[in-house]
C-alpha positions as CSV (number, residue, x, y, z in Angstrom):
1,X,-10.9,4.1,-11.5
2,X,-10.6,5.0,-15.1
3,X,-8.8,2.5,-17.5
4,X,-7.1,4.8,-20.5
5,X,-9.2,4.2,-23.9
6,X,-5.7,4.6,-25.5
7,X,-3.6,2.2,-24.0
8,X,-6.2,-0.5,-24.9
9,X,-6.1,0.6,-28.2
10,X,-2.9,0.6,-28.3
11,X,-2.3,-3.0,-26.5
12,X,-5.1,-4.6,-28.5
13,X,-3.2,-3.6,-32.0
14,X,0.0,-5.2,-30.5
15,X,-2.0,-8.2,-30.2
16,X,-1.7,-8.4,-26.2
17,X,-4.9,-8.3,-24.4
18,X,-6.0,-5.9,-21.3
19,X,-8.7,-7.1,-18.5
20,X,-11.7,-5.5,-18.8
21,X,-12.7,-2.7,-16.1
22,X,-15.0,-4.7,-13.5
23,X,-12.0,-6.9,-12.9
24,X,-9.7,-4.3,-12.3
25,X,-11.7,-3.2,-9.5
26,X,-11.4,-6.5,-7.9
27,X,-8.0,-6.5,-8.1
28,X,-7.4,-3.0,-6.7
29,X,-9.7,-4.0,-4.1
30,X,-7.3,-7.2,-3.0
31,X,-4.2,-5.1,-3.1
32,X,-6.0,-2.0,-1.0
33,X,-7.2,-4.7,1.5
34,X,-3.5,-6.6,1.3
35,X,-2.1,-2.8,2.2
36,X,-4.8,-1.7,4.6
37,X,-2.0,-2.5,7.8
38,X,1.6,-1.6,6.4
39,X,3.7,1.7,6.2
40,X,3.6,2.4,2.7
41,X,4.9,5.5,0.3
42,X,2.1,8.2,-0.8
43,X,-1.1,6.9,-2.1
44,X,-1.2,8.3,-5.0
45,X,2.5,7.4,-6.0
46,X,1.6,3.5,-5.5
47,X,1.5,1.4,-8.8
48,X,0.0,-2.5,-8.7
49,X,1.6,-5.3,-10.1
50,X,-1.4,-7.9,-10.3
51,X,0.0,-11.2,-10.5
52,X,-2.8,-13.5,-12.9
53,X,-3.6,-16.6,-10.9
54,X,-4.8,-18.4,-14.2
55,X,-7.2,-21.2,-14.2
56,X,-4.0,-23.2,-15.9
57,X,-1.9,-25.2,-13.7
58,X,0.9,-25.3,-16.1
59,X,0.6,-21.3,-16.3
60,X,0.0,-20.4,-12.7
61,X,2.9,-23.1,-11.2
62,X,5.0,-21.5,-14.1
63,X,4.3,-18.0,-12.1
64,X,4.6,-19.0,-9.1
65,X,8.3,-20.3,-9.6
66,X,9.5,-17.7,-11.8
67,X,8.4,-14.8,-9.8
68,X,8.7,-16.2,-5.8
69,X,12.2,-16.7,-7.4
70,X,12.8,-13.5,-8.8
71,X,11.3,-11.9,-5.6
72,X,13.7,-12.9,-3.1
73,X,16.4,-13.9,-5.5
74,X,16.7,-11.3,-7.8
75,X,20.0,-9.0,-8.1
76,X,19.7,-5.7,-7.0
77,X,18.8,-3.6,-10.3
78,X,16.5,-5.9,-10.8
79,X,14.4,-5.4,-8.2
80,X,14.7,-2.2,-7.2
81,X,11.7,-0.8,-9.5
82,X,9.5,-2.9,-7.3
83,X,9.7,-0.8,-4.4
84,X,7.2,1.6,-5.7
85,X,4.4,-1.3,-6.4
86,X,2.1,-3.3,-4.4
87,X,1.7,-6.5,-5.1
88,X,-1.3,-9.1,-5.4
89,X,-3.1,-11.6,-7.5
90,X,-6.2,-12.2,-9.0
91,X,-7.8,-15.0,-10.7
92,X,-8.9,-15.4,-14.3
93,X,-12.7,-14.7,-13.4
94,X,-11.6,-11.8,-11.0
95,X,-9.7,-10.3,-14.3
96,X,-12.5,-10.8,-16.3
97,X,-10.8,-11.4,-19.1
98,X,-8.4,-13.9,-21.5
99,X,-5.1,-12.9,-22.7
100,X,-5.2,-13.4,-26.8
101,X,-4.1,-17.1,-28.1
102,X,-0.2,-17.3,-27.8
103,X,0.5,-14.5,-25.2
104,X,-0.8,-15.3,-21.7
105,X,-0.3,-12.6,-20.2
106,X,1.0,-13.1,-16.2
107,X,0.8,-10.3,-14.7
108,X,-0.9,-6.6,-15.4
109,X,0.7,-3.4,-14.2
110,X,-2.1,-0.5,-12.6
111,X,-1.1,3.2,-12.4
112,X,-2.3,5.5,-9.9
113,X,-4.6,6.9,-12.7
114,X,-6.2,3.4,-13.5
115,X,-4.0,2.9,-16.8
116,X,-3.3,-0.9,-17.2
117,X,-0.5,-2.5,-19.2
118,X,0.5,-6.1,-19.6
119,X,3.8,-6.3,-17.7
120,X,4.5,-9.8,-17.7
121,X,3.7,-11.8,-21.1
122,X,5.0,-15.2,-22.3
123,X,6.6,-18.1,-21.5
124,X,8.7,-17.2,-18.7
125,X,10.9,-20.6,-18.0
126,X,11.7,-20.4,-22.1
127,X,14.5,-17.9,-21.7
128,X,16.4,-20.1,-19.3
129,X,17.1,-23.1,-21.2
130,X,15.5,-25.5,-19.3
131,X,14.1,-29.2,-20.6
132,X,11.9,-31.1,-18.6
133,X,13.9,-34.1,-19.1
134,X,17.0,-32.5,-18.1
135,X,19.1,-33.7,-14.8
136,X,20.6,-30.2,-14.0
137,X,23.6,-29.7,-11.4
138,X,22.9,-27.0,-9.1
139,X,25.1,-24.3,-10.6
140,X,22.9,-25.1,-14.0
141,X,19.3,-24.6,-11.7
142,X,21.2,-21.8,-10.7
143,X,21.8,-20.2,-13.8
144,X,18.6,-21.0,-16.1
145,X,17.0,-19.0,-12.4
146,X,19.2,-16.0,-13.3
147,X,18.2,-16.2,-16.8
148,X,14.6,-16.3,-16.0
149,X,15.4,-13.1,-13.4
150,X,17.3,-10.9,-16.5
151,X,13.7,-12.0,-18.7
152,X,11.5,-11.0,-16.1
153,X,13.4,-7.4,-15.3
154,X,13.5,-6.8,-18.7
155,X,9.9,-6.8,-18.9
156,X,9.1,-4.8,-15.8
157,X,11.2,-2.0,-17.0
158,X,9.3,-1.6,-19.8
159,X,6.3,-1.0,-18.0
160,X,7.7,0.7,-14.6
161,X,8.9,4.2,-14.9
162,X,12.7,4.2,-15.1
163,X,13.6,7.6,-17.3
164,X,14.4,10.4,-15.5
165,X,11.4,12.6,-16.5
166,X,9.3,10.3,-15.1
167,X,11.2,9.6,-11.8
168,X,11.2,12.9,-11.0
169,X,7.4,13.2,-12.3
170,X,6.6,10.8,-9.4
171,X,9.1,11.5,-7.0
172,X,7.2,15.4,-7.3
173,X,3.9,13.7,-6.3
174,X,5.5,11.5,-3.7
175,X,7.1,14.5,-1.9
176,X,4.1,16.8,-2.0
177,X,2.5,13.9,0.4
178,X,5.8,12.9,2.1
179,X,7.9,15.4,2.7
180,X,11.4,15.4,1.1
181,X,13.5,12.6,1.3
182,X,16.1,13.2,4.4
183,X,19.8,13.3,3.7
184,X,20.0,11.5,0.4
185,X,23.3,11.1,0.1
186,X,23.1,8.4,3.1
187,X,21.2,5.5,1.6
188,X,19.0,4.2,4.3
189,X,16.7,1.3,4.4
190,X,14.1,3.1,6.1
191,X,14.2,6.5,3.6
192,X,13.8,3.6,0.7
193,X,11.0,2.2,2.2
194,X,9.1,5.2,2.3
195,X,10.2,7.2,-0.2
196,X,11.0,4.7,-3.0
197,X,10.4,7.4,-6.1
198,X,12.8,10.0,-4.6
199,X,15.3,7.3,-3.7
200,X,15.3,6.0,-7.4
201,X,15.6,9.3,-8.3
202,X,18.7,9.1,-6.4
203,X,20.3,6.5,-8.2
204,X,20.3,8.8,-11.5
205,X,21.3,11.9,-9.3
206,X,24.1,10.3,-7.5
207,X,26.3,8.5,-9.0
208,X,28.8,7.5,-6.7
209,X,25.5,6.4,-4.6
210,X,23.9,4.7,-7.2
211,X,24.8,1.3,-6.0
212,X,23.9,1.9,-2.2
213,X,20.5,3.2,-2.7
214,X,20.0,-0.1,-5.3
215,X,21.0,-2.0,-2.5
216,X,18.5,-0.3,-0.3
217,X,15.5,-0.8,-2.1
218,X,16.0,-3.8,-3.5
219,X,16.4,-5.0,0.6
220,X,13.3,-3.2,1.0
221,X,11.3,-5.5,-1.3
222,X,12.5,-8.5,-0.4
223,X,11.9,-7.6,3.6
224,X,8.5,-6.7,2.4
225,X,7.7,-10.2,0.9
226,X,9.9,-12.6,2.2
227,X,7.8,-14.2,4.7
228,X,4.5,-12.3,3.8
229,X,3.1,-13.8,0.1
230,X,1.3,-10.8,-2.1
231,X,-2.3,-11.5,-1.4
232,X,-4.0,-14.3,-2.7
233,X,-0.7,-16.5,-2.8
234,X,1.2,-18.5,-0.1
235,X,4.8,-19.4,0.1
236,X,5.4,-22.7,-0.9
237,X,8.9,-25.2,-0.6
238,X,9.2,-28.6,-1.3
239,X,9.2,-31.5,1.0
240,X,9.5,-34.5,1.8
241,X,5.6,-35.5,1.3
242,X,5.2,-33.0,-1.2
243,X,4.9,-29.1,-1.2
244,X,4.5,-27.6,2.2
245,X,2.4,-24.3,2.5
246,X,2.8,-21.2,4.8
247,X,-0.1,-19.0,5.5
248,X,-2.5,-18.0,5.6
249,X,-4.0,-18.9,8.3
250,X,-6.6,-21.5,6.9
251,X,-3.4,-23.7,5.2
252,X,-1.5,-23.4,8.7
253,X,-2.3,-27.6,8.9
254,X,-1.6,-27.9,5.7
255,X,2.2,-29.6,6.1
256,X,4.6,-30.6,8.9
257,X,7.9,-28.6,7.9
258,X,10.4,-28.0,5.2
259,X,11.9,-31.3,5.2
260,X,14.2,-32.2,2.1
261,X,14.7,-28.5,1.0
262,X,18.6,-28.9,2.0
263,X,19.2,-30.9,-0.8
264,X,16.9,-28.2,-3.5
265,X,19.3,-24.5,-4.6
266,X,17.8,-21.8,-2.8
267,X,17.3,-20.3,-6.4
268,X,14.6,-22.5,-6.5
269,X,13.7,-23.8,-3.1
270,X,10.9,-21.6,-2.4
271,X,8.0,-20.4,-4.9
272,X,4.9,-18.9,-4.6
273,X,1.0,-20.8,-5.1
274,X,-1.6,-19.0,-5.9
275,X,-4.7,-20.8,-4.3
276,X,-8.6,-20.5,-5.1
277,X,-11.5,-20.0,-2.5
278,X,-12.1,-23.3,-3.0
279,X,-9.3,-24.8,-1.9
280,X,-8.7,-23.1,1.4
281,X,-12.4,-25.4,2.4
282,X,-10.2,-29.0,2.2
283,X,-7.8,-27.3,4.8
284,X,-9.5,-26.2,8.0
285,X,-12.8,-24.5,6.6
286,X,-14.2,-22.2,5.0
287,X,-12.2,-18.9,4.3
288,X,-11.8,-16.5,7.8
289,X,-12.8,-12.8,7.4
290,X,-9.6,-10.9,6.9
């Protein structure tokens, strides 16, 4: 994989900063690995969101929140674009790199082509208006979530294709590996799943559809993720004891049940961790082969 000379260029003089090369490898590696069993669209139509597991706390609960929230959560047009990416994580030392002072960056977007671009950046939980000393209603939780959602779509469509040139750049490449996309003007889950680039493509070519092929493929991401984390991550929910993981299979002992979560918004009642190697050893034991 080739990184593009420019876009660093370019991403360095906006003052954001890029990962350098060996740890892009790593984290292709996790998603190819985190893929190796699924369906999935063409190969070479598949971008990478890479979610930065960051050695801080603050920064990775922050992540894992925001964006567990906006995965199952989101509305629609929000999270269609995300059914042409893979998704994983990789840590700070698998990155190989440090987003400059005053823009971490949480999460890095991979083309096909090995071009990287920052797509996440920031404080995420500042657009929603939340305090930490602040005793929020539900409704409240429910909005600053939304809020949070609208800052987080904002940024991915800056980074994944969304004008028709290049929809229909991709939706080429995708059909010369697929096939054509059957009966477009019947949304299907299914078609969405497969052929997410020709179904987007859809949206702009079909008005009167528009809304039934968002509705597809924004169910197709959240089927894809809701009980399955991205790799390196678990699903997380908040009980009675404290957090309570699911998966993967070394943190199966690691809580009794979701007790308590009744009383948290579904917003906000599940989120995602992202764990190191080194935790998974005070579970059962060491990490199993995958």
């Amino acid at each position: 994989m080739e990184l593009d000379r420019r876009e660093l260029v370019r991403a360095s003089a906006a003052g954001l900063a890029l990962f350098a090369l060996p740890g892009m490898f790593a984290a292709r590696a996790r998603a190819e690995k985190a893929q190796a069993a699924e369906p999935k669209a063409g190969e070479g139509a598949r971008f990478v969101l890479v979610l930065h597991a960051s050695e801080d706390l603050g920064q990775r609960m922050e992540l894992g929140e925001c964006f567990g929230s906006f995965l199952l959560h989101a509305e629609d047009e929000a999270l269609a674009p995300l059914a042409v990416c893979d998704i994983t994580s990789a840590t700070t030392e698998e990155m190989l790199g440090l987003p400059w002072p005053g823009a971490p960056v949480q999460a890095v977007l991979l083309e096909p082509g090995g071009k990287a671009l920052p797509a996440l950046i920031g404080d995420l939980w500042r657009s929603s208006g939340i305090g930490q000393s602040q005793r929020l209603t539900d409704e409240e939780i429910e909005a600053c979530y939304r809020a949070v959602h609208a800052s987080i779509a904002g940024q991915l469509a800056r980074v994944i294709p969304g004008e028709r040139a290049a929809l229909e750049a991709w939706a080429a490449r995708e059909r010369a590996e697929l096939g054509k996309l059957p009966n477009p003007t019947s949304p299907k889950l299914a078609n969405a799943r497969r052929f997410p680039w020709q179904a987007r493509l859809c949206t702009l070519d079909m008005p009167n559809r528009r809304k039934a092929w968002l509705q597809v493929l924004a169910q197709s991401v959240r089927d894809r993720w809701w009980s399955r984390a991205p790799t390196g991550a678990v699903w997380g929910w908040g009980g009675c004891g404290g957090p309570v993981f699911k998966g993967p299979p070394e943190m199966a002992n690691s809580g009794g049940g979701p007790c308590g979560t009744g009383y948290v918004p579904q917003i906000s009642a599940r989120f995602l961790h992202f764990y190191r190697e080194e935790e998974l050893v005070g579970f059962v034991g060491p990490p199993r082969p995958r």
